[in-house]
C-alpha positions as CSV (number, residue, x, y, z in Angstrom):
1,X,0.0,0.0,0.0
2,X,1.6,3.3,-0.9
3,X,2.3,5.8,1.9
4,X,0.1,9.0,2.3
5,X,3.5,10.9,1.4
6,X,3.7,9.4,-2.2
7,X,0.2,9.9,-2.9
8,X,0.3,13.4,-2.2
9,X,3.0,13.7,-4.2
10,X,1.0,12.1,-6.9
11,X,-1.6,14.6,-6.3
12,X,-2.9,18.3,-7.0
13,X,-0.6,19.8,-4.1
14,X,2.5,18.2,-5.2
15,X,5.6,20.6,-4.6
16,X,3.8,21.6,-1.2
17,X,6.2,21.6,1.6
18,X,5.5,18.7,4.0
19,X,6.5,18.4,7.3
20,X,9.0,15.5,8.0
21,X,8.2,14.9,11.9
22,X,5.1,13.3,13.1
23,X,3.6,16.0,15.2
24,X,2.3,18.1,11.6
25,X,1.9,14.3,9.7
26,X,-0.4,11.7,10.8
27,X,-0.9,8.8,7.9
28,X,-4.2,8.5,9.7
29,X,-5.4,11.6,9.3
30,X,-8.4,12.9,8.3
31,X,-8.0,16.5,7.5
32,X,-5.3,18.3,4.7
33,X,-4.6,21.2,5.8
34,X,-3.3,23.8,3.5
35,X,-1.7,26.8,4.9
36,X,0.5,28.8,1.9
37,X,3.4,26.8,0.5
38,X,3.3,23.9,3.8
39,X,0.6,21.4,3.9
40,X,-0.2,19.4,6.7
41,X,-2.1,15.7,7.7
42,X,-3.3,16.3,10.8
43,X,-6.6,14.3,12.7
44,X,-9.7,16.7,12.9
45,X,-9.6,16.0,16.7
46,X,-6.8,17.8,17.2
47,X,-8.8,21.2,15.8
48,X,-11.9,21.0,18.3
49,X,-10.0,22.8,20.3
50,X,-10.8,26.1,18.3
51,X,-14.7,27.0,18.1
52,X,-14.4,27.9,14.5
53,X,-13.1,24.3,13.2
54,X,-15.5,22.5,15.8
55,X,-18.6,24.6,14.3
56,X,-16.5,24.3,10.8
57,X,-16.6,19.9,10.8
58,X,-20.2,20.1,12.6
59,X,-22.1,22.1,10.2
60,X,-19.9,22.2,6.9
61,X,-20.3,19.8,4.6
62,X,-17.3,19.7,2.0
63,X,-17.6,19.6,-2.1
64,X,-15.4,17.0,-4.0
65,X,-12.8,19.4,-5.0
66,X,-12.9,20.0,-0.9
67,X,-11.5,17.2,-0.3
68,X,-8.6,14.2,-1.7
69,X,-8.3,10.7,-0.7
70,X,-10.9,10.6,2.3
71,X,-9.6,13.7,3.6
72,X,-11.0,17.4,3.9
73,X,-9.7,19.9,2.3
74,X,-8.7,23.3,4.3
75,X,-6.7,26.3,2.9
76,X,-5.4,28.9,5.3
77,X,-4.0,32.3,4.4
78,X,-1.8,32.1,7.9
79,X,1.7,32.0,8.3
80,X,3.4,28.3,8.2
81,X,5.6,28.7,11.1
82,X,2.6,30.5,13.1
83,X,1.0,27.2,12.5
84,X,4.3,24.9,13.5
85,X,3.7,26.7,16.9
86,X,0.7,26.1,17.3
87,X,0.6,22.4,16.6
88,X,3.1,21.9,19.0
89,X,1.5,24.0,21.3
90,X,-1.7,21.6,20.9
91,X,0.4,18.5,20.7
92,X,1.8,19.0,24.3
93,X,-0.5,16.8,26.4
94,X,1.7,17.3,29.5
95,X,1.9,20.8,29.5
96,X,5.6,21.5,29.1
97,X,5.2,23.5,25.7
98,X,6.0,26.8,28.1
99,X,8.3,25.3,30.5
100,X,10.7,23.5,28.2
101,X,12.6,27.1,27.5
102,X,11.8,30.8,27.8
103,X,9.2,31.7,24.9
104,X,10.5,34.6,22.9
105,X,8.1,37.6,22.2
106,X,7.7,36.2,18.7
107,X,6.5,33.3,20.0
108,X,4.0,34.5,21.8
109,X,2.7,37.2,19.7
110,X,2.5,34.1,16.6
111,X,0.5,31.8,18.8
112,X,-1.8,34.2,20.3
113,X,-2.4,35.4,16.8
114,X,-4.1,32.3,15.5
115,X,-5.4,31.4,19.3
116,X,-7.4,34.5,19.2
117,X,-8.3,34.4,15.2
118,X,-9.5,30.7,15.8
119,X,-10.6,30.5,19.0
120,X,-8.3,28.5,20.7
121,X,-9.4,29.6,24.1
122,X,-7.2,27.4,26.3
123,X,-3.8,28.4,24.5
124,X,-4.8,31.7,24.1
125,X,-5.1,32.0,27.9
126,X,-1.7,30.4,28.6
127,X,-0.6,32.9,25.9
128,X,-2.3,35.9,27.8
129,X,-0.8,35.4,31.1
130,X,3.1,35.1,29.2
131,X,2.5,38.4,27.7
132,X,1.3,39.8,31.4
133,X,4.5,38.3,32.3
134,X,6.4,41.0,30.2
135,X,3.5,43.8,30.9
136,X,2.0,43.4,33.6
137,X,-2.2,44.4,34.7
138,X,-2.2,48.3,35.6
139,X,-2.0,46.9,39.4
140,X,0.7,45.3,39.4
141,X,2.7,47.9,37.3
142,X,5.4,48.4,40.0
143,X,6.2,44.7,39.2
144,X,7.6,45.5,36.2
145,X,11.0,44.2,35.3
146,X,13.6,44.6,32.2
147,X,11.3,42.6,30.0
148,X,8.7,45.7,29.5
149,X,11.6,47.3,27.4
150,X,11.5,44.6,24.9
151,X,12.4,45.4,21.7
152,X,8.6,44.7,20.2
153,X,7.0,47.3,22.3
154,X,5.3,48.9,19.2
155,X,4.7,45.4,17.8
156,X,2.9,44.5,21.2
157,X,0.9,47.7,20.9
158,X,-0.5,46.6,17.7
159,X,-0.7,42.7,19.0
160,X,-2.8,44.3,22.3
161,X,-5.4,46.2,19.6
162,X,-5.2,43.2,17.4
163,X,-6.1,40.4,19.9
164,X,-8.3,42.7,22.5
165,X,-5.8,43.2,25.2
166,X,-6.0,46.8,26.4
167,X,-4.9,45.9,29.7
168,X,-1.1,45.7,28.2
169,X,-1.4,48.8,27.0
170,X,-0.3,51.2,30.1
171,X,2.7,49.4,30.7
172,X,3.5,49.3,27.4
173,X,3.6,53.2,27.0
174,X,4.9,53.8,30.6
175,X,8.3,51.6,29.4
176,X,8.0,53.8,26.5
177,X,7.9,56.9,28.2
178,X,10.9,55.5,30.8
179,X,12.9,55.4,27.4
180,X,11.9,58.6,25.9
181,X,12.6,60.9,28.8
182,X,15.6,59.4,29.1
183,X,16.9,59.7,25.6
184,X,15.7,63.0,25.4
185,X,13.0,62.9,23.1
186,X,14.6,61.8,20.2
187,X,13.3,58.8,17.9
188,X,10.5,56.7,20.0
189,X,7.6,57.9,18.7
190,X,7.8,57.1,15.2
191,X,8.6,53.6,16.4
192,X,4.9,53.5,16.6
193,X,2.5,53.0,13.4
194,X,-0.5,55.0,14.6
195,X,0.1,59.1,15.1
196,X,-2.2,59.0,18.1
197,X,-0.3,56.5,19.6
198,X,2.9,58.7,19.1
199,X,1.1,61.7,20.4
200,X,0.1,59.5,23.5
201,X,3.4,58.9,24.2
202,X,4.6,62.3,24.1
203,X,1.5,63.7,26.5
204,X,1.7,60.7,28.7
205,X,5.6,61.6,29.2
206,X,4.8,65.1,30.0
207,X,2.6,64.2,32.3
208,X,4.7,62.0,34.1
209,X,7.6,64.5,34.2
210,X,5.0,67.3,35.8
211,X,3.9,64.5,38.3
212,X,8.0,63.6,39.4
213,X,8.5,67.5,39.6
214,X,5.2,67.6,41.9
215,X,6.6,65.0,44.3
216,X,10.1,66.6,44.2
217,X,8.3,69.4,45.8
218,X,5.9,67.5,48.5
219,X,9.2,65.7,49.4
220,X,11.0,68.7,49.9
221,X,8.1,70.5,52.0
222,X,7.5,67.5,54.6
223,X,7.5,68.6,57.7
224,X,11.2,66.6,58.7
225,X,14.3,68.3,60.6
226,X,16.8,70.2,58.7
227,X,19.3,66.7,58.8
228,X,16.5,64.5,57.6
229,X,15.3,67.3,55.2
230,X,18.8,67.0,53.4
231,X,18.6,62.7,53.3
232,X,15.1,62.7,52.4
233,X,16.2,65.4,49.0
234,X,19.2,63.4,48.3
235,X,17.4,60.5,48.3
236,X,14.4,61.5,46.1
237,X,16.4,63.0,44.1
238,X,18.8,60.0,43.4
239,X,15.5,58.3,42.8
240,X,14.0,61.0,40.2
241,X,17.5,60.5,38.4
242,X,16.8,56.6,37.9
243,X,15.3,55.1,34.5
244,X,12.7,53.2,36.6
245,X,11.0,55.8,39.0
246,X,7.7,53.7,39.7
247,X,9.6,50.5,40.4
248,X,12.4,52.4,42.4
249,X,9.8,53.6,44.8
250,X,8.5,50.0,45.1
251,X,12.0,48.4,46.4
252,X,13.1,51.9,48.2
253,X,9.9,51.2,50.2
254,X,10.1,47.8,50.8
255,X,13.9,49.0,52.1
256,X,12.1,51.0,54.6
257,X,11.9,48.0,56.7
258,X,15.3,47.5,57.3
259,X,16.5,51.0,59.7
260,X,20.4,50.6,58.6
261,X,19.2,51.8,55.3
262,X,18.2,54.6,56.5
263,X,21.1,55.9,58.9
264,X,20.5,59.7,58.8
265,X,17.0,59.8,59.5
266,X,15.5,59.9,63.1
267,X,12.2,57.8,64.4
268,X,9.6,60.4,63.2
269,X,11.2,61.7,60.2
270,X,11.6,57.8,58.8
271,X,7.8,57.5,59.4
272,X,6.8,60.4,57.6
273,X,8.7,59.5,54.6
274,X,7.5,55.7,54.3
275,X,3.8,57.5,54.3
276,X,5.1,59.9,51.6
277,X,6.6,57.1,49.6
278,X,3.9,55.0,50.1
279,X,0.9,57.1,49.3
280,X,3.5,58.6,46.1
281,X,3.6,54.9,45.1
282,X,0.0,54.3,44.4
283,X,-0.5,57.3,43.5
284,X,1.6,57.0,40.1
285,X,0.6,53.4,40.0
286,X,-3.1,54.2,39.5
287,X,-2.8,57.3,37.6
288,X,-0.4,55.9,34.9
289,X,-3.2,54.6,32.4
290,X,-4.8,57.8,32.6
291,X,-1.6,59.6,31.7
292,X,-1.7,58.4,28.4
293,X,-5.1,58.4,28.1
294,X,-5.8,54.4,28.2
């Protein structure tokens, strides 16, 4: 009996590449799926994951040309290697697809692509909560680390529109903003496709400098002795001067808790300016989204 590789080569999608490893080629499968230049045998189990292929095989009922030697017949406009990714994200029946290395961005991005465009709600959970990883909920923005300044910020702005993830947004544009302050003003925007979303950079970095200049002051005015006055300034200021103001508040007041830190500052003074810090904290926290308008 010939193999299912030598009759498709026999047939109308000869030249199509095929996948040489078993996870994207079953010889029992049911379903060809066509997606550019790469074809695939897969089993139509394996798509009743996605609410669009499930109501697809229940309702549908394919023409002759719609199918070749018992199987349906699917063409996909999609990129190939999006689909690679997602076979083997749907192939993992332990789970380890995410734990086996560190996704890259790319990864993610192609995954939650065809998750979301297909319905794929499982993976395009686990896909959600990677991304919140690198940008975290508008709570939990002082939990930022160096992965918010990837590389595909303006990609991931266009990802968060694409795939109905608003929450990303703010700390997307508040990395942004980190970045543009600090390199003076020069380049950023245009990184990003959409003129509003340039011009919501630029405001939203405005208002973040006024906000830093209004807590410089409110430091400066607490009501401290002249030797904790002097600390307390060099310390905020030290702490304006960093890339990373939100999240340097957020460690500088979990510092607070150890007093050796703080050598300089008597009893009272050290009180007052963990309330300061503290309230300062949330404040920013909470009003970053509105900065840039999200």
């Amino acid at each position: 009996m010939p193999s299912s590789r030598s009759i498709l080569r026999r047939s109308p999608y000869l030249g199509l590449v095929c996948p040489s490893y078993k996870p994207f080629w079953y010889d029992d499968g049911d379903l060809l799926l066509i997606v550019k230049d790469h074809v695939f045998r897969l089993r139509r189990a394996t798509l009743f994951c996605s609410e669009i292929f499930r109501d697809m095989f229940t309702f549908a009922r394919p023409s002759p040309e719609e199918s070749f030697e018992g199987c349906t017949v699917i063409h996909l406009t999609d990129e190939p290697e999006d689909w690679m990714l997602l076979l083997q994200c749907l192939d993992d029946s332990h789970g380890n697809f995410w734990e086996k290395d560190e996704p890259t961005y790319d990864m993610i991005a192609s995954i939650l692509r065809l998750a979301t465009k297909y319905e794929v709600s499982e993976v395009r959970a686990c896909t959600i909560a990677k991304l919140h990883e690198l940008w975290p909920l508008p709570a939990s923005l002082e939990t930022m680390d160096t992965r918010a300044f990837s590389p595909h910020r303006a990609d991931a702005v266009a990802l968060a529109r694409q795939c109905d993830l608003p929450e990303i947004l703010p700390a997307i544009f508040y990395s942004l903003a980190v970045d543009y302050t600090h390199s003076g003003g020069r380049v950023l925007p245009g990184r990003l496709s959409e003129p509003v979303d340039q011009r919501r950079l630029i405001v939203g970095a405005a208002r973040l400098d006024a906000f830093f200049a209004n807590a410089l002051q409110r430091a400066q005015a607490l009501g401290c002795c002249s030797g904790c006055r002097a600390c307390i300034r060099e310390r905020w200021s030290a702490l304006l001067g960093g890339a990373w103001t939100l999240r340097a508040m957020y460690w500088q007041w979990e510092e607070i808790a150890d007093e050796k830190a703080w050598n300089g500052l008597c009893m009272d003074c050290f009180c007052s300016y963990e309330s300061f810090l503290e309230m300062t904290r949330t404040h920013l926290r909470d009003a970053i989204p509105g900065f840039f308008g999200l």
